[in-house]
VOMI-778658 format. One record per residue: x, y, z of N, C-alpha, C, O in turn; residue in three letters. Coordinates in pm, whole numbers, padded with zeros to 5 digits, always signed. Example, Ala and Ser with C-alpha at 12.3 -4.5 7.8 and 13.67 -1.06 7.14 Angstrom:
residues 2
+01319-00569+00780+01230-00450+00780+01320-00330+00780+01424-00332+00846Ala +01285-00225+00708+01367-00106+00714+01290+00003+00787+01341+00114+00804Ser 
end
This chain:
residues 278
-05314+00594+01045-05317+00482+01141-05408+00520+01257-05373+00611+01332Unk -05547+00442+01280-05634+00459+01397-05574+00411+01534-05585+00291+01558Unk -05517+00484+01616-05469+00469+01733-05602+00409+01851-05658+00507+01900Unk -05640+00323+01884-05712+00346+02010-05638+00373+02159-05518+00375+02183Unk -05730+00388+02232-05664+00379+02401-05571+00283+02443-05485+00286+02530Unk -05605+00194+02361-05514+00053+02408-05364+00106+02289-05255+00106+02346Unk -05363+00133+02188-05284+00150+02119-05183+00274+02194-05060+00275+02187Unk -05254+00358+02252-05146+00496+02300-05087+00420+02502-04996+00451+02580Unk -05172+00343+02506-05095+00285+02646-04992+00192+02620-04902+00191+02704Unk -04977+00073+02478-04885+00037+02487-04788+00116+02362-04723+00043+02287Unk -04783+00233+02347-04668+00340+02279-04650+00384+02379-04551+00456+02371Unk -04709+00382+02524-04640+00490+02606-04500+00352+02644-04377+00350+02637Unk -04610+00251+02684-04501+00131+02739-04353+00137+02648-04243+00151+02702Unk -04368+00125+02529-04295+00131+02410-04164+00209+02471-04058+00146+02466Unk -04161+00303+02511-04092+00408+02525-03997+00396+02713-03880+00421+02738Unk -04084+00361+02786-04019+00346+02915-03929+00258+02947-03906+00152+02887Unk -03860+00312+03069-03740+00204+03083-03792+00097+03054-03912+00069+03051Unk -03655-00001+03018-03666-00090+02967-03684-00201+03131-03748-00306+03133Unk -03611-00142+03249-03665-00246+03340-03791-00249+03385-03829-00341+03458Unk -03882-00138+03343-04036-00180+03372-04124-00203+03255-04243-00171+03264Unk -04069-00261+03132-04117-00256+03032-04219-00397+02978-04314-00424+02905Unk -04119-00460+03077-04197-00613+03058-04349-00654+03171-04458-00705+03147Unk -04280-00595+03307-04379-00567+03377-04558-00520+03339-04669-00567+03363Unk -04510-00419+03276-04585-00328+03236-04690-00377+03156-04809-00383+03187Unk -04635-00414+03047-04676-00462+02915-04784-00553+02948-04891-00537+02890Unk -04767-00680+03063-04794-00776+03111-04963-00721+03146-05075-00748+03102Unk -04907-00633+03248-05035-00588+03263-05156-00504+03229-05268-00490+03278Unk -05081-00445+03110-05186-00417+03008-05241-00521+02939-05358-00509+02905Unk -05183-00615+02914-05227-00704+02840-05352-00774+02931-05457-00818+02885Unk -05315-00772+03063-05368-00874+03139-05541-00744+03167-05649-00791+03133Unk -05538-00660+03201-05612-00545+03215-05764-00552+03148-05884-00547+03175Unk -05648-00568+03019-05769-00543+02903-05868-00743+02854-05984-00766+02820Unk -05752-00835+02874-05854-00935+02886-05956-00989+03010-06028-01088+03005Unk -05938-00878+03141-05997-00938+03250-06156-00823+03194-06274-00856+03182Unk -06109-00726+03179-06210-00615+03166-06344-00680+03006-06464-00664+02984Unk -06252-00739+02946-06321-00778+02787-06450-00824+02819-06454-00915+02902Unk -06569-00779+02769-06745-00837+02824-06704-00973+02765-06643-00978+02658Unk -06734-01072+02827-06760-01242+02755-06907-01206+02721-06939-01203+02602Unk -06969-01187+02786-07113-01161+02766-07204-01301+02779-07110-01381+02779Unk -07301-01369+02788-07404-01491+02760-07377-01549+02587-07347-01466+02502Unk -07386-01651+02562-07359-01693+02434-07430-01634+02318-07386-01621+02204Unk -07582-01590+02377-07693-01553+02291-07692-01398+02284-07767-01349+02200Unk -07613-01307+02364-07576-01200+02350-07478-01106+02248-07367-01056+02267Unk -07563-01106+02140-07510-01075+02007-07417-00935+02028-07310-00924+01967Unk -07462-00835+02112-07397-00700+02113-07269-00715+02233-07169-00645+02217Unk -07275-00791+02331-07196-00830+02383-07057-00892+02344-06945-00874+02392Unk -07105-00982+02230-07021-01058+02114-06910-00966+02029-06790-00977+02002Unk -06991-00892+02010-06956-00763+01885-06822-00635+01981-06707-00599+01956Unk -06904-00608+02073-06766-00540+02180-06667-00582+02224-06572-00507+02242Unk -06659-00750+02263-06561-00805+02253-06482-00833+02136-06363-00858+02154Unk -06512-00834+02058-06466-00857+01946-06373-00740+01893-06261-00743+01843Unk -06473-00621+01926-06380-00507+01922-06232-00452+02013-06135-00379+01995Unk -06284-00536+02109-06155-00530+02228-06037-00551+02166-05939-00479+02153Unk -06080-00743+02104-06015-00793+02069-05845-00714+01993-05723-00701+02008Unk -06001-00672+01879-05906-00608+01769-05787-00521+01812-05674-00531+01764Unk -05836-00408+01937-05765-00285+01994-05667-00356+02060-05567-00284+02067Unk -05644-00486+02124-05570-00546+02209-05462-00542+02081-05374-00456+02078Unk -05480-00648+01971-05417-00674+01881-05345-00563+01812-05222-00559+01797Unk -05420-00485+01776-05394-00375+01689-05238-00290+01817-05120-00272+01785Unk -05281-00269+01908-05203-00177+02003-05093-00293+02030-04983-00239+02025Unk -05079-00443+02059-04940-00506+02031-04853-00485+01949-04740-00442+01972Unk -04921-00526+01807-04814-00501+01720-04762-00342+01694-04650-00308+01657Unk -04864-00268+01719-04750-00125+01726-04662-00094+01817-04558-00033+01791Unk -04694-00132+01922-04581-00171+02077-04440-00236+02037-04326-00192+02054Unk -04488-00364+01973-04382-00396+01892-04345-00356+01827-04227-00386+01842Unk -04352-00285+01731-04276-00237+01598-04213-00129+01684-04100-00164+01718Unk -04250+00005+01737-04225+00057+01795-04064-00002+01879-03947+00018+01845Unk -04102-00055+01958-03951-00136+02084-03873-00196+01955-03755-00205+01989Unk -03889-00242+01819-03781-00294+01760-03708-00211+01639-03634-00248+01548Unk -03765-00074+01678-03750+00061+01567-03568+00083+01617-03553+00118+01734Unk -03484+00071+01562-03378+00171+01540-03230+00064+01656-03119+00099+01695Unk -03311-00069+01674-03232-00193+01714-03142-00252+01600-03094-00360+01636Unk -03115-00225+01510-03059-00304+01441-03121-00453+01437-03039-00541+01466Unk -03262-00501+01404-03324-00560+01425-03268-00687+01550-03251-00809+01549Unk -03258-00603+01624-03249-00684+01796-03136-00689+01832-03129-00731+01948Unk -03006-00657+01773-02863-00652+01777-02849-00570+01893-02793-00614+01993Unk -02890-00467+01888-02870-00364+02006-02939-00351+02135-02926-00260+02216Unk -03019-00461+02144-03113-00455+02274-03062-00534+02321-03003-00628+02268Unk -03081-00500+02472-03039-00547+02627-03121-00656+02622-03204-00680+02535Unk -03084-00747+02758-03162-00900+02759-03277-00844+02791-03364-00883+02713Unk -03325-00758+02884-03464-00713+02920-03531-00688+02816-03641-00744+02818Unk -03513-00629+02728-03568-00613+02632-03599-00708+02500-03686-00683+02417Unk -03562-00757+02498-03560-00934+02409-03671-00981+02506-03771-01001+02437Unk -03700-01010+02649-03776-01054+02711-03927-00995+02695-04029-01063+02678Unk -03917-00850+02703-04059-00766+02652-04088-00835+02523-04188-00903+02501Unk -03976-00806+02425-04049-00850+02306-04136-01006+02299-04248-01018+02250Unk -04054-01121+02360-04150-01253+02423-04235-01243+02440-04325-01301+02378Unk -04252-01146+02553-04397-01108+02611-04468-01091+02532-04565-01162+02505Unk -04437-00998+02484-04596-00905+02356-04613-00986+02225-04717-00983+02160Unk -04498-01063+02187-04533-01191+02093-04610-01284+02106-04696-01332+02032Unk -04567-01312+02231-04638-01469+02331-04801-01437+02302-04871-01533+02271Unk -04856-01313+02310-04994-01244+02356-05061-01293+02183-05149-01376+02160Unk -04999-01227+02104-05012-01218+02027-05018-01405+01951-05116-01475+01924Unk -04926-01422+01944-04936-01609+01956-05069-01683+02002-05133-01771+01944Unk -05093-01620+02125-05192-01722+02215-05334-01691+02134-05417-01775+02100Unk -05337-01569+02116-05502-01535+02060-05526-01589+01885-05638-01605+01838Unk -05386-01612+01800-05384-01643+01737-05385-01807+01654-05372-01826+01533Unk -05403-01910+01763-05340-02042+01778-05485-02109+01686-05576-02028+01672Unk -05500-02211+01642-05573-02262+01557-05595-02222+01420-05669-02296+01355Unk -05567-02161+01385-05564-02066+01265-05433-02081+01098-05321-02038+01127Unk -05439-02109+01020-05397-02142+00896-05383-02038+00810-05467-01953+00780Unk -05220-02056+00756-05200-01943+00719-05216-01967+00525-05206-01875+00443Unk -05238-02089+00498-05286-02182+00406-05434-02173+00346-05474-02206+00234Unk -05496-02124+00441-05608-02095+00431-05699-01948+00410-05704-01873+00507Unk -05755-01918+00312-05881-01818+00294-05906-01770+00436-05893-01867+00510Unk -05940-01651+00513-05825-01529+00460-05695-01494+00446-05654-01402+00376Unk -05614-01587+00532-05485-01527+00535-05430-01566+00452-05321-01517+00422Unk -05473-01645+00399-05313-01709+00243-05279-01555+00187-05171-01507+00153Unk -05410-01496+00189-05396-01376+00053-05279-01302+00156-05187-01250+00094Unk -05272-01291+00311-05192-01207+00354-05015-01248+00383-04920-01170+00397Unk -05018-01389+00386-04908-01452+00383-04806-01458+00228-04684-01452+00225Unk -04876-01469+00136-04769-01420+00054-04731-01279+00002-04797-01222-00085Unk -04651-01240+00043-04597-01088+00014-04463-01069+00058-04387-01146+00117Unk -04446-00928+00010-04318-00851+00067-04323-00806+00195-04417-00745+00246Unk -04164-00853+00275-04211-00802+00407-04039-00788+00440-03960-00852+00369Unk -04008-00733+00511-03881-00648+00571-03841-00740+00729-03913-00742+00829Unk -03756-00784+00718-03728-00822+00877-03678-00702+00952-03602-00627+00890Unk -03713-00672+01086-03752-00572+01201-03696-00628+01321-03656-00563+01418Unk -03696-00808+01304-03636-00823+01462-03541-01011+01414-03591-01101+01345Unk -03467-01010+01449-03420-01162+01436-03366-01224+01577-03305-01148+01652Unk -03389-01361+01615-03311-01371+01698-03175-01405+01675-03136-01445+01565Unk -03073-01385+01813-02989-01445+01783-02959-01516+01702-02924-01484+01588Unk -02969-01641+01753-02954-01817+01707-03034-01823+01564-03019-01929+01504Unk -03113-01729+01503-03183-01741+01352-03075-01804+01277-02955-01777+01286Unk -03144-01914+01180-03046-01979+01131-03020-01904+00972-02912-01910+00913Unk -03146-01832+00921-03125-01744+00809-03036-01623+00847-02994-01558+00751Unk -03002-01583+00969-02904-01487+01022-02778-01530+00963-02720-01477+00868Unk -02731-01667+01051-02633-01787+01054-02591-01793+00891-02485-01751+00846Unk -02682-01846+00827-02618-01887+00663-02628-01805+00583-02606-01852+00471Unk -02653-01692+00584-02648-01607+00515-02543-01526+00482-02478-01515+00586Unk -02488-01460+00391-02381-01405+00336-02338-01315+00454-02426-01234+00482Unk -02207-01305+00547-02183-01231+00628-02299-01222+00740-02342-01122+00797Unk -02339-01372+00755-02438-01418+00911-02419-01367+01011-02500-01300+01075Unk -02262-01403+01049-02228-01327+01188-02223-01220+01218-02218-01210+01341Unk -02222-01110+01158-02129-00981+01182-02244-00920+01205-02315-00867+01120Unk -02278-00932+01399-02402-00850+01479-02374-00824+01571-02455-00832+01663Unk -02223-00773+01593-02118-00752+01699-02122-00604+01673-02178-00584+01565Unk -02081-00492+01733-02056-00370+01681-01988-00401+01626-02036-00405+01513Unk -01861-00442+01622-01710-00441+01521-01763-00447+01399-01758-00373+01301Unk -01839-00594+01433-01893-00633+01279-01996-00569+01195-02023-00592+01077Unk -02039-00499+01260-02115-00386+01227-02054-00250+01165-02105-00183+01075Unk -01935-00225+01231-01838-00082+01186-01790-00206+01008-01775-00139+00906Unk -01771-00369+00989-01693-00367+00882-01821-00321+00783-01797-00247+00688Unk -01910-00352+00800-02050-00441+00750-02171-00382+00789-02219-00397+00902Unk -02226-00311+00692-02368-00282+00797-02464-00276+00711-02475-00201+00615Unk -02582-00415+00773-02699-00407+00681-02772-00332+00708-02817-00299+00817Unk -02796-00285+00574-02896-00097+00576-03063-00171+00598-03158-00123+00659Unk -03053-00322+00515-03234-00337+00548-03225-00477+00500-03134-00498+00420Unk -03274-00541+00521-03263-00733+00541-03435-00760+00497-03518-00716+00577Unk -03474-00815+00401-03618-00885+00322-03599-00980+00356-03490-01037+00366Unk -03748-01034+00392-03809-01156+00330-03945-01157+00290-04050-01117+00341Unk -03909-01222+00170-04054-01196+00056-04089-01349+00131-04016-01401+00215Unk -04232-01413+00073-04327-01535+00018-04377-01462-00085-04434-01353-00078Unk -04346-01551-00215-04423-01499-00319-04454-01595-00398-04380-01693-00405Unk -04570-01586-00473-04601-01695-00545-04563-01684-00685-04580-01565-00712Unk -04517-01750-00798-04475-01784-00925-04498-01671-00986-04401-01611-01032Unk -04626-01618-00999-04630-01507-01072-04611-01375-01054-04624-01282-01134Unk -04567-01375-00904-04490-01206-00835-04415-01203-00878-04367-01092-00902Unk -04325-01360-00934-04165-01348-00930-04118-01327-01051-04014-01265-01071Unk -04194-01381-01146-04188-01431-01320-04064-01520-01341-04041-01634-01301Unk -03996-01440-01412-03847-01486-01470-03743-01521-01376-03651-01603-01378Unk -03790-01424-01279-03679-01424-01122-03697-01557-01067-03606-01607-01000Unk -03802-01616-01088-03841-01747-00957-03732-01815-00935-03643-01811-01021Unk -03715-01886-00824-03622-02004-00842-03671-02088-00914-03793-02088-00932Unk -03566-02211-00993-03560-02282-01059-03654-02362-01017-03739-02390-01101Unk -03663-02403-00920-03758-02535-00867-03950-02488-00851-04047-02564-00857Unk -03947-02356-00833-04096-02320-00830-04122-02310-00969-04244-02300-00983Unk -04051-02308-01102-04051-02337-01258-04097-02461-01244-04196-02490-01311Unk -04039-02560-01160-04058-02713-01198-04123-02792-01094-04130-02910-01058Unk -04174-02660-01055-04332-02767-00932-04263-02826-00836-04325-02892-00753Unk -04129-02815-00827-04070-02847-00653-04190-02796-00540-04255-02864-00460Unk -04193-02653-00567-04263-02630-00423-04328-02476-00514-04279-02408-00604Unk -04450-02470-00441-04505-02349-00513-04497-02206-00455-04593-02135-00483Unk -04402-02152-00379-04405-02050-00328-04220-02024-00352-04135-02112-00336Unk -04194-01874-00395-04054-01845-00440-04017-01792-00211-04088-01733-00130Unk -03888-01849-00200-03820-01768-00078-03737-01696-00122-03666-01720-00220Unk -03735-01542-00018-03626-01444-00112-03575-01419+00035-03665-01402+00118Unk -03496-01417+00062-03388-01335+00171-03278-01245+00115-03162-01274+00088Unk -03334-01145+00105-03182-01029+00068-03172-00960+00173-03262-00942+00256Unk -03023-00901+00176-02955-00803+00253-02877-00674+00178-02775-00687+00110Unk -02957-00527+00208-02888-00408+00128-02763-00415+00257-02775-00443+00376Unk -02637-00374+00172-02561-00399+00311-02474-00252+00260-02519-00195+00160Unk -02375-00206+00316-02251-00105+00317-02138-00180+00388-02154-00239+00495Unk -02012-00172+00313-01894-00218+00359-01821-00082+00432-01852+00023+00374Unk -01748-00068+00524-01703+00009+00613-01773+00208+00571-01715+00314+00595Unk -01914+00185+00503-02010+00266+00511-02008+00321+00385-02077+00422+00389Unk -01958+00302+00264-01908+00342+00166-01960+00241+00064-02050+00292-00003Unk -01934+00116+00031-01930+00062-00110-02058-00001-00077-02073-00023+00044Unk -02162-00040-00162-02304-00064-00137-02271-00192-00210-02195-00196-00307Unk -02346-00320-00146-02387-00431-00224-02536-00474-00160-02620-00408-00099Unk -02531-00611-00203-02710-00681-00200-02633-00844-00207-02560-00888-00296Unk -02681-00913-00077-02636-01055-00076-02784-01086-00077-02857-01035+00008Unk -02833-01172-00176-02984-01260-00220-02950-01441-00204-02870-01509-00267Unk -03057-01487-00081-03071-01630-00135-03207-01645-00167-03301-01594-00106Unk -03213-01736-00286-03330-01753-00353-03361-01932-00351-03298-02031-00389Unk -03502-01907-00281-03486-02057-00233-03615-02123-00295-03677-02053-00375Unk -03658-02233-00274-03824-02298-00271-03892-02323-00165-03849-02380-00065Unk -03984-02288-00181-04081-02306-00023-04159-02346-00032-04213-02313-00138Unk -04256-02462+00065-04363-02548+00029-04400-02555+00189-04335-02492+00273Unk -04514-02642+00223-04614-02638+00314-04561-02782+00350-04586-02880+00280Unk -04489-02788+00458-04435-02938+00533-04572-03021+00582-04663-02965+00643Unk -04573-03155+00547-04657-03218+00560-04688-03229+00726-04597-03205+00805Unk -04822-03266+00774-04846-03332+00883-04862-03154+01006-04902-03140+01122Unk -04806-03048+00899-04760-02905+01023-04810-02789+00940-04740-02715+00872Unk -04967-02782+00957-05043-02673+00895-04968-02521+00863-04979-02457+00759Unk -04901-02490+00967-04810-02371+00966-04678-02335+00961-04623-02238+01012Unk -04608-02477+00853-04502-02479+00876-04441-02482+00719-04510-02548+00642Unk -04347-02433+00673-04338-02357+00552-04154-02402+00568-04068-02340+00632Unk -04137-02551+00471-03976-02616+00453-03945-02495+00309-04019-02483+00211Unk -03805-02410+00338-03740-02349+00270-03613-02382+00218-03511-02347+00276Unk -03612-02477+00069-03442-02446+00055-03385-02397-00018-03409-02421-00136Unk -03313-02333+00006-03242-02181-00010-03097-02227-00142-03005-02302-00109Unk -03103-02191-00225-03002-02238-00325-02840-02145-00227-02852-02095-00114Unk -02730-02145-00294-02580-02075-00283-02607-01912-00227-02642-01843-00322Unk -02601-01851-00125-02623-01653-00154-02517-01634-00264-02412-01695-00277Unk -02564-01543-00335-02513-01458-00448-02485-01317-00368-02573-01280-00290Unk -02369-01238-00385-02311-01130-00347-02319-01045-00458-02310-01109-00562Unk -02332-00913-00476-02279-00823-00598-02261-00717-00516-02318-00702-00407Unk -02170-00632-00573-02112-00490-00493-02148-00393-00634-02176-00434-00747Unk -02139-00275-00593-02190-00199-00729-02300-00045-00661-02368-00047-00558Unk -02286+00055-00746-02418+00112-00744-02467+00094-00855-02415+00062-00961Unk -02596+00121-00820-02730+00034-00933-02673-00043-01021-02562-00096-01019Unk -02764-00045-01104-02736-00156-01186-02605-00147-01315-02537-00237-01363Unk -02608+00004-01344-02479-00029-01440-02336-00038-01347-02239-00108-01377Unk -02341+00008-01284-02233-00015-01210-02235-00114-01091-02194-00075-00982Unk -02275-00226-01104-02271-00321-00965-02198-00472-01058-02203-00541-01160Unk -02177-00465-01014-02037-00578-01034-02139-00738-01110-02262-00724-01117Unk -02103-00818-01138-02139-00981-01150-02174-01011-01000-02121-00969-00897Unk -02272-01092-01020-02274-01165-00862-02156-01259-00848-02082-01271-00945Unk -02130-01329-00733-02045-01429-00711-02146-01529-00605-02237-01498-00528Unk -02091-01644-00637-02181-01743-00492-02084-01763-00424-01969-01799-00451Unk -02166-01721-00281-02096-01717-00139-02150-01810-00044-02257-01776+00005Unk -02098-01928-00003-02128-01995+00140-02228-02123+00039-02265-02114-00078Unk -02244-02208+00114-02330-02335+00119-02490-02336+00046-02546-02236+00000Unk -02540-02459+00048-02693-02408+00008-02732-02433+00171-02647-02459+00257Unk -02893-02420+00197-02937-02441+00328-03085-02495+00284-03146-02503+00177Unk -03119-02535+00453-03262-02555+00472-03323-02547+00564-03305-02619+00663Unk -03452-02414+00552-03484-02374+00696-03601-02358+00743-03645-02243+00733Unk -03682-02452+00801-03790-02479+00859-03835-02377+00973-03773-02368+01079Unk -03972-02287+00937-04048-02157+00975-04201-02203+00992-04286-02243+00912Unk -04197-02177+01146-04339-02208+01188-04396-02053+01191-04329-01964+01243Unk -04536-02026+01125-04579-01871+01129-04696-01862+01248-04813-01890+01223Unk -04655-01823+01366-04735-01838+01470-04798-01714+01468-04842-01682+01579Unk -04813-01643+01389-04908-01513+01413-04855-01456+01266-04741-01457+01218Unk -05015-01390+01197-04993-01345+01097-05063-01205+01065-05165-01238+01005Unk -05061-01093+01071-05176-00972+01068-05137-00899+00937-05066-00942+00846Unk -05191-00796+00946-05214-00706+00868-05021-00667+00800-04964-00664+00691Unk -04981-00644+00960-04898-00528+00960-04765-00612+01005-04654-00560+01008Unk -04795-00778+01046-04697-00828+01098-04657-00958+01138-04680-01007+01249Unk -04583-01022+01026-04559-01187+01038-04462-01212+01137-04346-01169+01133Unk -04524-01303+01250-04446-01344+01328-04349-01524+01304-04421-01623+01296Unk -04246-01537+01299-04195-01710+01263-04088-01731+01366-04000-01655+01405Unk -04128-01894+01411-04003-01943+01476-03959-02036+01399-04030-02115+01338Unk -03825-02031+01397-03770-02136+01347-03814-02273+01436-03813-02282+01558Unk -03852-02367+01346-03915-02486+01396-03845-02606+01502-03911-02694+01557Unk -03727-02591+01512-03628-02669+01552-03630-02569+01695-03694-02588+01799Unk -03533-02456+01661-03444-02355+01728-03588-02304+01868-03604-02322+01989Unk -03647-02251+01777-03748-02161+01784-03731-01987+01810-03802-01912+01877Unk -03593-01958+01719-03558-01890+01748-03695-01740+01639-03737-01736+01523Unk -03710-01667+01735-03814-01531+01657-03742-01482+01529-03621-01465+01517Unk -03846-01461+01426-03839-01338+01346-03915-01253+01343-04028-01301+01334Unk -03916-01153+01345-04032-01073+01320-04054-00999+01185-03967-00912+01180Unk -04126-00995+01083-04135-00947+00970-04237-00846+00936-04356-00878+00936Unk -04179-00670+00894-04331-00642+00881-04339-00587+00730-04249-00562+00649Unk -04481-00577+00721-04492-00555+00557-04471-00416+00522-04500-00316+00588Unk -04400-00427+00376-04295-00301+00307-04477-00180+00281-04585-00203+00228Unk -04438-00101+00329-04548+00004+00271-04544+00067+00147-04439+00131+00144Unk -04618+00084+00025-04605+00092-00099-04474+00198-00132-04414+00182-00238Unk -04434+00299-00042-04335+00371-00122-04226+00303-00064-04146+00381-00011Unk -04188+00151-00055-04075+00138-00013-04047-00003-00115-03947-00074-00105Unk -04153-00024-00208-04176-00170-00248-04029-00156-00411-03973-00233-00489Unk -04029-00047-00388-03894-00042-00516-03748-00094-00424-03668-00176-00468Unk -03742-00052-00340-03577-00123-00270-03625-00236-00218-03526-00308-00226Unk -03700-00294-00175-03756-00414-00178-03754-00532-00284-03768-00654-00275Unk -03733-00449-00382-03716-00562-00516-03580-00537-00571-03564-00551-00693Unk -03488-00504-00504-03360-00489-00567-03262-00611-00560-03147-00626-00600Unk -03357-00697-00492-03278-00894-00490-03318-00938-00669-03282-01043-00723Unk -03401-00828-00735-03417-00910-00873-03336-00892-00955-03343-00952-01062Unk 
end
């Protein structure tokens, strides 16, 4: 991972109290776009350094972020100040990103994949309906504790046999996967999977309608020993605006709520527990 200057100032931010964290952040951010050359329009090398700024601005957010949402229980455990930093360094990230299609050549190729949720908000409604939604309380945490929470976009042929039913029958062309590896009072291992259809909502370039069939529960280790699934809780439907999409890190609000997710992508030696919703 190429660290620049901008990347090791916001890892230092990463790390400091959390009451000067938002402060801080702010003004790195703000630092580096007052300093950025605009340059004359016809100033090709001028063009090119900004551009590079750009990147280091970008590049050093999302590690800031990942960083501040490392070892939160994806946001369960952070103070309100800290939910507020994360705004911040999203918001940044949002703004430079705005006009842009995730539908579209280049990023489609980066929008469908495997990716790990890292931060949820509260009020997330895939939090909410999901097999054992609530339990982001410590208590509920000592009954219940999710070891690592997915969400894939994948298209028909990532999924094969697995797809949902409806991406078989041209409902919607993209499979939704939400699983949860979970531990019951730290001991018995299961995997709650909803497997949904996902399609491109009309009239909202970046907006991606998901509906999510029954969660299926199974308890078990691996596969000879993990029990039948059972269906647990309701079906759903959950509308995800993707306001920022990179390399290393899908940002979505729920469209209604607008409540954050943050999603980042599984790195190849992790892409086997990643597929254990199949």
């Amino acid at each position: 991972l190429r660290l620049p200057a901008a990347a090791a100032a916001a890892a230092a931010i990463a790390i400091a109290p959390v009451t000067e964290r938002a402060a801080e952040t702010t003004e790195v951010i703000r630092a580096h776009e007052a300093t950025s050359p605009e340059g004359p329009p016809g100033d090709e090398n001028k063009a090119v350094e900004k551009a590079r700024d750009d990147e280091e601005i970008e590049e050093a957010t999302v590690y800031a972020i990942l960083l501040a949402v490392a070892g939160t229980y994806r946001g369960a455990k952070m103070l309100p100040e800290e939910h507020a930093r994360i705004e911040v360094l999203v918001e940044s990230l949002e703004k430079q990103w705005r006009g842009k299609s995730v539908f579209e050549p280049p990023h489609s190729e980066e929008f469908n994949r495997i990716g790990e949720l890292v931060y949820s908000g509260q009020e997330s409604k895939l939090e909410r309906g999901g097999a054992f939604g609530r339990l982001r309380t410590r208590v509920g945490r000592l009954l219940l504790r999710k070891e690592r929470v997915y969400q894939h976009l994948l298209a028909k042929e990532a999924c094969g046999d697995e797809a949902p039913q409806g991406v078989h029958d041209g409902v919607g062309n993209l499979a939704a996967i939400y699983s949860v590896n979970f531990r019951i009072l730290g001991f018995l291992p299961g995997i709650s999977v909803l497997r949904g259809v996902a399609k491109q909502e009309k009239d909202r370039s970046n907006t991606v309608v998901a509906d999510f069939e029954s969660p299926k529960v199974s308890l078990g280790w691996g596969k000879r020993l993990k029990l039948p699934p059972l269906s647990v809780g309701p079906v759903s439907t959950v509308r995800l605006d993707t306001t920022y999409l990179g390399p290393k890190l899908r940002v979505s609000r729920e469209a209604l709520s607008g409540s954050l997710s943050l999603v980042a992508r599984v790195p190849a030696f992790e892409v086997e527990k990643a597929d254990t919703w199949r």
